[in-house]
N, C-alpha and C positions, 0 to 999 in steps of 0.2 A: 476535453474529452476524457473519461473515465471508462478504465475497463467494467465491459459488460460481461454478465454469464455467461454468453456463446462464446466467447475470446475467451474465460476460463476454462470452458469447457473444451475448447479446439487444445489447447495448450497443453489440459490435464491429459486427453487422448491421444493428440499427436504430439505429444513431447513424448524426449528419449525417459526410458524406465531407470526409476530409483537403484541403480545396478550395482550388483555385486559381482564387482570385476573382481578377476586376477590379482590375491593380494600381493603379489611378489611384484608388480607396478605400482614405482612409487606413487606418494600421493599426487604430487605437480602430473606427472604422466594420467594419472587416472581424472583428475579435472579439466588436462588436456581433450581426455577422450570427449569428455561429457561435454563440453564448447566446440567441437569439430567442429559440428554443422554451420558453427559463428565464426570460423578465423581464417575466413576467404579474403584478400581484399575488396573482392568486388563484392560483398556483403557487409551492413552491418554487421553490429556486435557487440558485446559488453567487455568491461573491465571487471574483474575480479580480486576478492582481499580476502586474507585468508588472517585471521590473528588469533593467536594462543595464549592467551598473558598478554605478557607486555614486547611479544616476537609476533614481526610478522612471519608468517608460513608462504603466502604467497600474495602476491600483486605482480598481476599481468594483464596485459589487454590483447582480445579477440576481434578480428575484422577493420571494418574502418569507421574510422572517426568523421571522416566526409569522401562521400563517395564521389562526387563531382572534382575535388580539390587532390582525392587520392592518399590523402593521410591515414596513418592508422592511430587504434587505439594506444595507447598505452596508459599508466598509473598516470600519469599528468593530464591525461584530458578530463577538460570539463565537464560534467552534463548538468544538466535543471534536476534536480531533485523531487518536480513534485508534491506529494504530501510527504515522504522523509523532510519537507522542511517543516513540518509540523512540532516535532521537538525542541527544534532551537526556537522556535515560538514560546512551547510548553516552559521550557528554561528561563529564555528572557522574563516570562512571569513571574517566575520563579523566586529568582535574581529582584528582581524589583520586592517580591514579600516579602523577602527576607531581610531586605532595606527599610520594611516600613512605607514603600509609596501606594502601597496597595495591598487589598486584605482578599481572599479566594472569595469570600462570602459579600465583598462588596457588588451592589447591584448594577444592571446593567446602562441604570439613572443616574449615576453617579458621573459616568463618561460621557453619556448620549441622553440628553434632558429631552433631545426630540423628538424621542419614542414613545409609544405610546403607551398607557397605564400598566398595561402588562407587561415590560422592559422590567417595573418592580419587583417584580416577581425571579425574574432571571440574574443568577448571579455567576462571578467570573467563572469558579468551580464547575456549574452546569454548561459552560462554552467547552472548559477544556475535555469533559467528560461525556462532550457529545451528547447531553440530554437536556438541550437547550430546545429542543424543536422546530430550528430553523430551515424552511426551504433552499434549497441551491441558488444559489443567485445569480449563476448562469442562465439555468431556465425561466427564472423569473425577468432578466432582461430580453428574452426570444421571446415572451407572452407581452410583454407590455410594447414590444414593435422596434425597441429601441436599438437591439443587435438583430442579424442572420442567422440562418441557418449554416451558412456555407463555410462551414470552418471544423477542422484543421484543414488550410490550404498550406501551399507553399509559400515561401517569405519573397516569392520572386511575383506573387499576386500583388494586385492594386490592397492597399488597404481599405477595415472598413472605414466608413465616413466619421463612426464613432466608437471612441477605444476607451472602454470606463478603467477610473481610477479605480484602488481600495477606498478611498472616500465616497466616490460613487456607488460603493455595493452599501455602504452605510448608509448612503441618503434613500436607497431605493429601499433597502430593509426596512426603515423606518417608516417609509411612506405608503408599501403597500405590499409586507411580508404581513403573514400569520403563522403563528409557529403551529406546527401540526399537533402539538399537544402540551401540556399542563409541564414546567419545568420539571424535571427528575421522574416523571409519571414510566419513560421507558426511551432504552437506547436508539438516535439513531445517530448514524454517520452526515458529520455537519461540515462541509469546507466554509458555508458563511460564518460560522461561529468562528474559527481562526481568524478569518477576516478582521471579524470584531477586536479579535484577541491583537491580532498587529498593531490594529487602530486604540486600543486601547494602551498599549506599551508604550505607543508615541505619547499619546495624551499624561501617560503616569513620570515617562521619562522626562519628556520637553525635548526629545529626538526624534532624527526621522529612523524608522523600522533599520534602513540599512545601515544608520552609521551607530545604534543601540547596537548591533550584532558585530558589526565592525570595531567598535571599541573594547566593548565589554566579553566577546566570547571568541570572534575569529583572531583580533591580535593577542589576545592576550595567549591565547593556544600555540600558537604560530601558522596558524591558519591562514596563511599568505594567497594560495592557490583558491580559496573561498570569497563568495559574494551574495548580493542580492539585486537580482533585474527589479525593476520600478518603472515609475512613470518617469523617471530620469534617464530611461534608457542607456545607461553606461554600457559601453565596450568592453567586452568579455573577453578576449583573447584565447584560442584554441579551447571554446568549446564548440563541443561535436555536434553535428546537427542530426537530426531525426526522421527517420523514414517511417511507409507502412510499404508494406510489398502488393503492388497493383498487377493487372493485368498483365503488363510489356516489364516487370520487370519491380526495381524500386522507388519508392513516392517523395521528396523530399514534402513534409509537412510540419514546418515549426512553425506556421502563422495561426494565430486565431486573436479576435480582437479583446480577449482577456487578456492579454500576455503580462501586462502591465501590473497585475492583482498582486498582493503579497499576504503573508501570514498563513496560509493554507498550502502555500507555494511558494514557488520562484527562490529559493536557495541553489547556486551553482557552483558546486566543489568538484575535487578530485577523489581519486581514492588515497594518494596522501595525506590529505587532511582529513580525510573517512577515519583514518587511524587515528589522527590527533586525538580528533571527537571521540572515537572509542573508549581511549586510553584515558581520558577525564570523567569519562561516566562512570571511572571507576576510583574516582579520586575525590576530594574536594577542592578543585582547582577553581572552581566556579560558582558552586552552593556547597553549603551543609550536606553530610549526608542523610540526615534528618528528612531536610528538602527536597533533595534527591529522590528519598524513598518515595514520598508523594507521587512520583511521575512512574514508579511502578507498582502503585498499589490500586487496586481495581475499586473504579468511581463505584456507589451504590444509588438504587434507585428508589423513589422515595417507600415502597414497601418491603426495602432492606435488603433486596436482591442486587447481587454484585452484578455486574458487569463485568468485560472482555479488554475495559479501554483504562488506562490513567489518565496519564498528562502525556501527550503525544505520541504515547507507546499502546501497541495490541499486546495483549497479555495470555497466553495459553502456552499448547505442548506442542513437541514433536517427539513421538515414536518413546513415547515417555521420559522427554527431557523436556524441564522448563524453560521459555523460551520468552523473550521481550525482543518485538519486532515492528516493523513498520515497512508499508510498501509505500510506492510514490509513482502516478501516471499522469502526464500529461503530453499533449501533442504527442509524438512519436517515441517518448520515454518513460522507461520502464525498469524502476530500482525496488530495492529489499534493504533494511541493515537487516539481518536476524542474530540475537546475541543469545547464549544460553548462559547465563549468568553461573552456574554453578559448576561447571565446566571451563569457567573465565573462557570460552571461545566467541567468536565472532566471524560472519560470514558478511559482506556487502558483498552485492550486486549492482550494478550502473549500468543500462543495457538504451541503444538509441534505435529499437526496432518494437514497432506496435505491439508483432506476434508473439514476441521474448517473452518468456514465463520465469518473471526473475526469482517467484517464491521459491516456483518448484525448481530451479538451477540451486538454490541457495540450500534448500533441503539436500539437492543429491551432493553438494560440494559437502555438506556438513558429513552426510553418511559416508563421505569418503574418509575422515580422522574421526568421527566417532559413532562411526557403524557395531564398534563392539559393546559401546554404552547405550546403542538405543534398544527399544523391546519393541517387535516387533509383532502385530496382529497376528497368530495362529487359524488358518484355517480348519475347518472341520467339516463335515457331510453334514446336512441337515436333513430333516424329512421331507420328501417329494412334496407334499402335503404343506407343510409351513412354507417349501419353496414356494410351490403354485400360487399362493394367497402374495407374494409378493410381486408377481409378473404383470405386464402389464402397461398401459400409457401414463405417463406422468406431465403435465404442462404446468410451465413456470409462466407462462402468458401466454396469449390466441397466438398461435405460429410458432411458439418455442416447445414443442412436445419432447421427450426423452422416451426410448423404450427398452424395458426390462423382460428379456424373452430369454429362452431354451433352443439351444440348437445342438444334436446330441446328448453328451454327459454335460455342455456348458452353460451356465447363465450367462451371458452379455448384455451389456448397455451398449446403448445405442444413441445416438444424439444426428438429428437432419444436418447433411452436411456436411457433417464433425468427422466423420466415423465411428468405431466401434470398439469397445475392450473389454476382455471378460473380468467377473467378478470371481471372489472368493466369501465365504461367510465365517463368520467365527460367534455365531450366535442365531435363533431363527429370524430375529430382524434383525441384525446388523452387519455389514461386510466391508470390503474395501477391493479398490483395482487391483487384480492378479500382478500387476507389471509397475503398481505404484502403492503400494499401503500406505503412507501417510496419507491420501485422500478415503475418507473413511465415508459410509455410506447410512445412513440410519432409517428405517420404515417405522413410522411413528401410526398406533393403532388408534382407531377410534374403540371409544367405553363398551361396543360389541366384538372389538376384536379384528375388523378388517381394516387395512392397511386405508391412511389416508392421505399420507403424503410423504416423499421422501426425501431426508434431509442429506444435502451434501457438502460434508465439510473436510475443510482444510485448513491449519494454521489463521492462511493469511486471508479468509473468505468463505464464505457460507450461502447456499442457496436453498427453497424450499421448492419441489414441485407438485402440485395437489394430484394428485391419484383422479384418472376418468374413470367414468363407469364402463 
C-alpha cells in the first residue's frame, strides 16, 4: 500500500499547523506539543531524531510500539522503513561502482539476458533515477490473477496461497512489463526499478541483498539494531507493528503477500542507527565523496531537464532551505529522513500509524530549531477579479473533486470528506494554507489566460487537479 492523495490531503488539512509556539518553550517541550495527539499509550505513534552536526538534539518515542502487547515506543524500536530503504539500495550501487563490479551506464542486459530487446535500452542510472518507465509490480501481479485484492490485512490472517519473491517481480517484469515510456524521455516514481536494483547488487556482488548491507554498510556503521526482511523471513525482535485507525477503534495491518520484496523496501532499523546513517552521509566512511555526490545530484532527462530525484534521495526546498529527503510507506508505516545539508541538520521520522503525516511532522519539528532561517510566503490582497478566475471545482479523478470558493473576506479549499482550510495568496496565481505555508498551491493558465489546473505541492509530493467547467 502506498499513500494516496486523499490520505495527503486529510493529513495536510487535518494535521496540527506549522506553529509558532511560545519561543520561551524549549525546543524538546515544543516537539512535545506537536506529537501530543501520538504519545497515548493506547494510540500508536512515532519515534523522533533530531541531529545538529554531529549532536543528537533529540530521540524520543511517542505512543505505542504494539498496542496488543502494550509496549511503547522508544529510540530502540524497530520499524520497516519502506522506500527510505531506497538509499542504502542507492549506496550499495554505489559501493559496488566505485569497486569496478559495475558501471551506472551498464544496461539492463547485462544482469537480466531474459528481457526483452528493450532492457538495451535501459540502463542502471535510469533505475536509480526513476526514468526507467517501469509499471508497479504490485498491480501487475492483481491483473495477471496471481495475488488479491485483500491486503494490508492483519498478520493474524490465513496467508496468501502465494507470496512472490524479489526474483519473482524480475520474472514477471520480464515476461509481461512494458515500460510506460522511452528510458530518460520523463520522471516517474518506480519501486520495480529498485527491485531491479537489489536484484542487480546480488548478481554484481555474489551476495544475497541482506548480507551486501550487513557486511558492507550496517557492520561496518555499527549498525547493530538494523536489518533486511526477505524471503528468509528472519526474526526481527521489538519491531513495532502497524496499525490504521478503523471503525471500533485501531486496525492491526502488517500482512500483505509482498512482504517478502526487497530493494524498494524492507529495511528495519532504529532511530539509533538512523543516526549512524546520518552521521556517514557526511563522511566518507562508505564511498568517495565524489560518489556520494551522485546520489544528491538531480538525474536529467533525456532533453536535459533535471529532475527532483538522484540516487535514492528527493531533492528540493523547505520554506527556502535546501533540503535532501525521502519518505517511506508501507503497510501501516509511515517515515521521513529530511536533512538540510547546509544547515548540517537532520530530522527522521518513524511513525507505525497509516494516518501519520510524517513529512508534514518533520517540517514542523524542523521549524521548531530553524524557524528563524526559513523564509516564509508573505501574503498579500489580490484583486477580486484574478481571485474569481481562480474559484471553483478542481478533480484529480471521477470522485476526487477539491473546491476552491469565498465565504465572506475568505477563500477556502475544500476536499470531500477531508474538511476545509483557508488559503492565503502571495501572487494572483499562487498561494499556500493559511495554517500551513510549506504546502504551497499553484493555478497554472492556459495560453488565454483561464485557470486550468491547480498544482499542489509539497517537499515530499505533488498533485495536479484539472479545473471543471
Amino acid at each position: 500500500m502506498r499513500v494516496t492523495v486523499p490520505q495527503l490531503l486529510l493529513m495536510v488539512i487535518g494535521g496540527p499547523a506549522l506553529g509558532r509556539t511560545v519561543a520561551a518553550q524549549s525546543p524538546v517541550k515544543r516537539v512535545d506539543s506537536i506529537l501530543s495527539r501520538w504519545s497515548h499509550p493506547s494510540s500508536p505513534g512515532a519515534a523522533v531524531l533530531v541531529i545538529e552536526g554531529t549532536s543528537v538534539l533529540l530521540a524520543k518515542g511517542y505512543g505505542a510500539s504494539s498496542l496488543e502487547a502494550g509496549t511503547p515506543i522508544t529510540p530502540d524500536t524497530r520499524f520497516l522503513l519502506g522506500s527510505v530503504s531506497k538509499q542504502f539500495t542507492a549506496m550499495a550501487i554505489m559501493m559496488l561502482a566505485e569497486r569496478g563490479k559495475l558501471s551506472y551506464d551498464d544496461k539492463l542486459t547485462r544482469f537480466f539476458p531474459e528481457f526483452p530487446q528493450y532492457a538495451e535500452s535501459i540502463s542502471i542510472r535510469h533505475l536509480l533515477h526513476h526514468v526507467a518507465g517501469f509499471p508497479e509490480y504490485e498491480q501487475l501481479f492483481v491483473d495477471n490473477g496471481k495475488v488479491g485484492k485483500d491486503w494490508p490485512r492483519s498478520m493474524r490472517t490465513k496467508p496468501s496461497s502465494f507470496e512472490p519473491t524479489a526474483k519473482d517481480v524480475v520474472a514477471l517484469l520480464a515476461q509481461s512489463a512494458t515500460p510506460h515510456f522511452r528510458p530518460g524521455a520523463q520522471w516517474e516514481y518506480s519501486n520495480s526499478g529498485y527491485v531491479l536494483l537489489g536484484q542487480i547488487i546480488e548478481k554484481a556482488s555474489g551476495r544475497r541483498y541482506a548480507q551486501f548491507l550487513a557486511e558492507h554498510i550496517f557492520r561496518p556503521l555499527g549498525m547493530s539494531q538494523s536489518a533486511v526482511y526477505d524471503e528468509t523471513k528472519p526474526v526481527i525482535p521489538n519491531r513495532a507493528s502497524s496499525y490504521e485507525r478503523g471503525d471500533s477503534g485501531f486496525k492491526e495491518i502488517d500482512y500483505t503477500p509482498f512482504n517478502a520484496i526487497y530493494g524498494e523496501d524492507n529495511v528495519v532499523t532504529t532511530l539509533r542507527d538512523m543516526f549512524k546513517w546520518d552521521q556517514a552521509l557526511n563522511s566518507e566512511r562508505l564511498v568517495q565523496r565524489r560518489t556520494l555526490n551522485e546520489a544528491f545530484t538531480p538525474g536529467r532527462l533525456n532533453d536535459g531537464s533535471a529532475t527532483k530525484y538522484g540516487f535514492g534521495w528527493s531533492l528540493g526546498s523547505v520554506l527556502g532551505l535546501r533540503v535532501e529527503q525521502h519518505g517511506g510507506s508501507w503497510v501501516g508505516f509511515r517515515n521521513m529522513i529530511m536533512r538540510f545539508p547546509d544547515q548540517r541538520f537532520t530530522v527522521v521520522v518513524l511513525s507505525n500509524l497509516a494516518e501519520f503525516d510524517p513529512g508534514g511532522i518533520a517540517i514542523r519539528v524542523a521549524a521548531v530549531y530553524l524557524g528563524a532561517r526559513m523564509t516564509h510566503p508573505q501574503p498579500r490582497l489580490i484583486a477580486t477579479a484574478a481571485r474569481d478566475k481562480l474559484l471553483g471545482s478542481y478533480e484529480l479523478r471521477p470522485g476526487m473533486v477539491v473546491q476552491v470558493f469565498t465565504r465572506g473576506d475568505s477563500t477556502l479549499f475544500e476536499a470531500p470528506y477531508l474538511g476545509r482550510a483557508a488559503l492565503a495568496f502571495d501572487s494572483d496565481t499562487s498561494g499556500f494554507f493559511s495554517s500551513n505555508d510549506a504546502v504551497r498551491l499553484f493555478f497554472r493558465r492556459n495560453h488565454d489566460g483561464t485557470i486550468r489546473e491547480l498544482q499542489f505541492d509539497r517537499v515530499d509530493f505533488s498533485a495536479a487537479f484539472r479545473k471543471l467547467p
